[in-house]
C-alpha positions in Angstrom: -50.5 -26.5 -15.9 -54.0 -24.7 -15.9 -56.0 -23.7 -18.5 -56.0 -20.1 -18.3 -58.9 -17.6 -20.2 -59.9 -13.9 -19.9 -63.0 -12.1 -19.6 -63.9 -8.7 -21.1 -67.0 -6.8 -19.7 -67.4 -4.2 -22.3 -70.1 -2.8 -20.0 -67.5 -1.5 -17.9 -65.1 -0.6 -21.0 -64.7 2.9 -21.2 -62.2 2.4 -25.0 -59.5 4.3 -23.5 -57.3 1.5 -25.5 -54.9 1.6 -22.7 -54.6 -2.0 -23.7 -53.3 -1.3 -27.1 -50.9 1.1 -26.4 -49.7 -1.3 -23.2 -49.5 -4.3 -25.7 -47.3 -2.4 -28.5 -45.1 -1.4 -25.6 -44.5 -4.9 -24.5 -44.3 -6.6 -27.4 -42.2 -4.0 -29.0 -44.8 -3.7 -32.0 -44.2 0.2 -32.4 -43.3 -0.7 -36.4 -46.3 -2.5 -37.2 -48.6 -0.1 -35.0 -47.7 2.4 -37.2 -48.9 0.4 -40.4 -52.2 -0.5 -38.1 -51.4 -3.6 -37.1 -52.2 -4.6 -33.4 -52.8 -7.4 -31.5 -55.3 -5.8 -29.8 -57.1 -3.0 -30.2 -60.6 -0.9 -28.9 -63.0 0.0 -31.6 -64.7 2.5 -30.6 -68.8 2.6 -32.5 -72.0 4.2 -32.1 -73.3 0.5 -31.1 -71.1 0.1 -28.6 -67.7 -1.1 -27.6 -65.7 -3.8 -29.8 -62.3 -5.3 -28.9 -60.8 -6.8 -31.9 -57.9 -9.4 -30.7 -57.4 -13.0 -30.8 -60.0 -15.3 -29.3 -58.1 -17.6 -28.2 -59.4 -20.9 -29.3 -60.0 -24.1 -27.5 -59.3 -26.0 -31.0 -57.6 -22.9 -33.4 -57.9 -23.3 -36.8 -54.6 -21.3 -37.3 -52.8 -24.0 -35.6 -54.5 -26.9 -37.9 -53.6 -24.7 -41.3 -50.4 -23.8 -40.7 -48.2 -26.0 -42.8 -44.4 -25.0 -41.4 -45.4 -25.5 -37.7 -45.4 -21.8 -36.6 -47.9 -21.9 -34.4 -48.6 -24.1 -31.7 -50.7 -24.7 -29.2 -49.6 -23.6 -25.5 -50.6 -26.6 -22.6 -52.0 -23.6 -21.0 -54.1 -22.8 -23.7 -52.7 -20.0 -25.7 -50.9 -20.3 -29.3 -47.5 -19.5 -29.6 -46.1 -18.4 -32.8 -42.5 -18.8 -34.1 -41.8 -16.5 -36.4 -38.7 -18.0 -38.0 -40.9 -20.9 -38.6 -43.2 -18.7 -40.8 -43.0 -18.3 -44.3 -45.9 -16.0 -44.5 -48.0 -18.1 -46.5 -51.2 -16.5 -44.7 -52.9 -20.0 -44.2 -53.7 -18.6 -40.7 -55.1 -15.3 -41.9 -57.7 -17.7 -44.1 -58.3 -20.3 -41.7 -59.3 -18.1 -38.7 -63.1 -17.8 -38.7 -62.3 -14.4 -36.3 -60.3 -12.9 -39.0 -58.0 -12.2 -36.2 -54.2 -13.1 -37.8 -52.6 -10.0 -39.6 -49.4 -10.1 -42.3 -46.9 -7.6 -42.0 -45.6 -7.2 -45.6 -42.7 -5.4 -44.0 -41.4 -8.5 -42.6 -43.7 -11.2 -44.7 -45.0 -12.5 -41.0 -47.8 -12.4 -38.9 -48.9 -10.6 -35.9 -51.0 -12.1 -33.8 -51.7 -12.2 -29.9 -50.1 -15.0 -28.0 -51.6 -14.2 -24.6 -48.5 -12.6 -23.3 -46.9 -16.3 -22.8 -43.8 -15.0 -21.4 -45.6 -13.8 -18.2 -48.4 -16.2 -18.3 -45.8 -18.8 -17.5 -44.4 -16.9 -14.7 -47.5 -16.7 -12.8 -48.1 -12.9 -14.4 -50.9 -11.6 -16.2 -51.1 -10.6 -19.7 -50.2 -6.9 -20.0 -53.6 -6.0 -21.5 -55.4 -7.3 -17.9 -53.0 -5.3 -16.1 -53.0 -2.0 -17.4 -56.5 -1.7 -17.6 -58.2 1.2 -15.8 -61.3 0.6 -15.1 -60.8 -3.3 -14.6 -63.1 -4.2 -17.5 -60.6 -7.1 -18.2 -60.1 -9.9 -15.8 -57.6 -12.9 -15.8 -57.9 -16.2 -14.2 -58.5 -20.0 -14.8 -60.6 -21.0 -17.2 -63.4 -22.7 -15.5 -63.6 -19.9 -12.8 -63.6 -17.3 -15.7 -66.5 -19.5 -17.7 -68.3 -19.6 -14.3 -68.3 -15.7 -13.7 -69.3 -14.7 -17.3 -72.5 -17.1 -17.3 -73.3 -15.2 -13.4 -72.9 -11.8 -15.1 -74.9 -13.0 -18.0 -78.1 -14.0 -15.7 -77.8 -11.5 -13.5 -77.0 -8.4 -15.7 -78.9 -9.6 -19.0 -76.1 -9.0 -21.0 -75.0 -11.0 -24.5 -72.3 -13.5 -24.1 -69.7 -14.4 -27.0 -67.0 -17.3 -27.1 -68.3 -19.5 -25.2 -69.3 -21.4 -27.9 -68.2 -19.6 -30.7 -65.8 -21.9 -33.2 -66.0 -24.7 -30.4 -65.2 -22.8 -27.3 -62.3 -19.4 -26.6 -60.5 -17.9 -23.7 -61.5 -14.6 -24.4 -64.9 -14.5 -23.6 -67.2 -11.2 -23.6 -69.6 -9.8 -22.2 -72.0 -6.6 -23.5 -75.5 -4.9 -23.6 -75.8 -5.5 -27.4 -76.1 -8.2 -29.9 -72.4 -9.2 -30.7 -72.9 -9.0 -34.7 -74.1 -5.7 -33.8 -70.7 -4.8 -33.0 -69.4 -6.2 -35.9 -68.4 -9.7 -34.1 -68.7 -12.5 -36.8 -71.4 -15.0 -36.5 -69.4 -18.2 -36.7 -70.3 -22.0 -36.1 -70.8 -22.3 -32.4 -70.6 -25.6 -31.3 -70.8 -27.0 -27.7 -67.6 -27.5 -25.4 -66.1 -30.5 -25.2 -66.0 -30.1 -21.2 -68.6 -28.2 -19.5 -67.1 -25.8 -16.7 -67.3 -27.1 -13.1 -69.9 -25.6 -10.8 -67.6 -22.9 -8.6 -68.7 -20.8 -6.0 -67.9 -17.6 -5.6 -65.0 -17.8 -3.1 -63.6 -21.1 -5.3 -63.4 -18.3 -8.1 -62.0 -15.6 -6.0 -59.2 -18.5 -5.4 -59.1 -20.2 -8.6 -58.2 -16.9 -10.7 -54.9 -15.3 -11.0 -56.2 -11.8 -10.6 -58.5 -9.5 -11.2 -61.8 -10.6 -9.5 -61.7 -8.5 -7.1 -61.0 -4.8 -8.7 -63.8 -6.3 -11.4 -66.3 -6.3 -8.8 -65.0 -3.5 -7.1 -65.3 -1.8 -10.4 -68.9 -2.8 -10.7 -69.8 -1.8 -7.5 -68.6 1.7 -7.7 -70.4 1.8 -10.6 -73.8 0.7 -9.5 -73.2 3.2 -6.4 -72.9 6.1 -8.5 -76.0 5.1 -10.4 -78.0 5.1 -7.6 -76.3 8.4 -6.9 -77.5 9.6 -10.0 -81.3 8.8 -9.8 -81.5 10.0 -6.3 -83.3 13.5 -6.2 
């Protein structure tokens, strides 16, 4: 099974938060939504663009502090949560350095993001990737995904977060500003434990599940009409 990650580059974000309202759907989360309680959502600030959702740790704390076994660790990367394992205890609220995990004291459990495992493990991407309009969001292995965001990073001079953040995520992002900024917390970044492989651009193309090509797409219409733009 691959390790899977996605990429987020809030560049190219317009906050729309079609990825909330496609993730409540899904999931069925219409109850807690209504208390605010999402497992993702688009802040929208005058610095910028901020998607608060789980990062997706390479070594999650959650998973260490949780004492009942209620979340686990997917071999694909994600962490899957059981919620009749959980006795709402919070120990993954307080452990994430993120401050991702939510309780819902309607039901005394958590919410929390689990990287759509039921269609990740079909071959599917996470409902999130695939709604999005303007292909800000891209799904694929991680390697290939790690390889594109340090590209993007040289090329377009743009901040990168969770790479190394809390020892390494799979959701990785990319913007103009400086993540605290934003409002992303400065945790411990340490280095990963394996560095990404050196891909090439069509080893990416055929590495990731999807959305590589409607990304560039994306950012090519974009730098068109720029150039549209400036043009007297």
């Amino acid at each position: 099974m691959k390790n899977y990650a996605i990429l987020l580059d809030a560049t190219i974000c317009t906050g729309c938060n079609s990825c909330t309202y496609k993730c409540i759907q899904e999931n069925r989360f219409h109850a807690q939504a209504s208390q605010g309680l999402f497992r993702t959502v688009v802040e929208i600030k005058d610095e910028g663009i901020r998607h608060y959702r789980c990062m997706i740790c390479k070594d999650p704390a959650c998973v260490e502090a949780c004492p009942e076994g209620a979340l686990t660790q997917s071999e694909y990367g994600s962490v899957l949560y059981d919620a009749n394992a959980c006795v709402g205890c919070e120990a993954c609220v307080d452990a994430c350095p993120f401050g991702v995990p939510q309780y819902d004291p309607m039901t005394q459990k958590i919410v929390r993001c689990n990287m759509c495992a039921h269609r990740v493990k079909d071959g599917g991407l996470p409902a999130c990737v695939e709604v999005c309009p303007s292909d800000a969001l891209c799904f694929g292995e991680y390697n290939a995904i790690v390889a594109l965001a340090k590209k993007r990073t040289i090329e377009e001079h743009l901040n990168l977060y969770g790479l190394t953040e809390a020892g390494g995520c799979r959701f990785i992002t990319l913007m103009k500003q400086a993540p605290a900024d934003l409002g992303y917390p400065n945790v411990v970044q340490r280095a990963q434990n394996k560095p990404a492989m050196d891909v090439t651009l069509p080893g990416m193309a055929a590495l990731a599940i999807g959305g590589f090509k409607t990304f560039s797409n994306r950012r090519a219409r974009l730098e068109t009409e720029e150039k549209e733009k400036s043009t007297p």
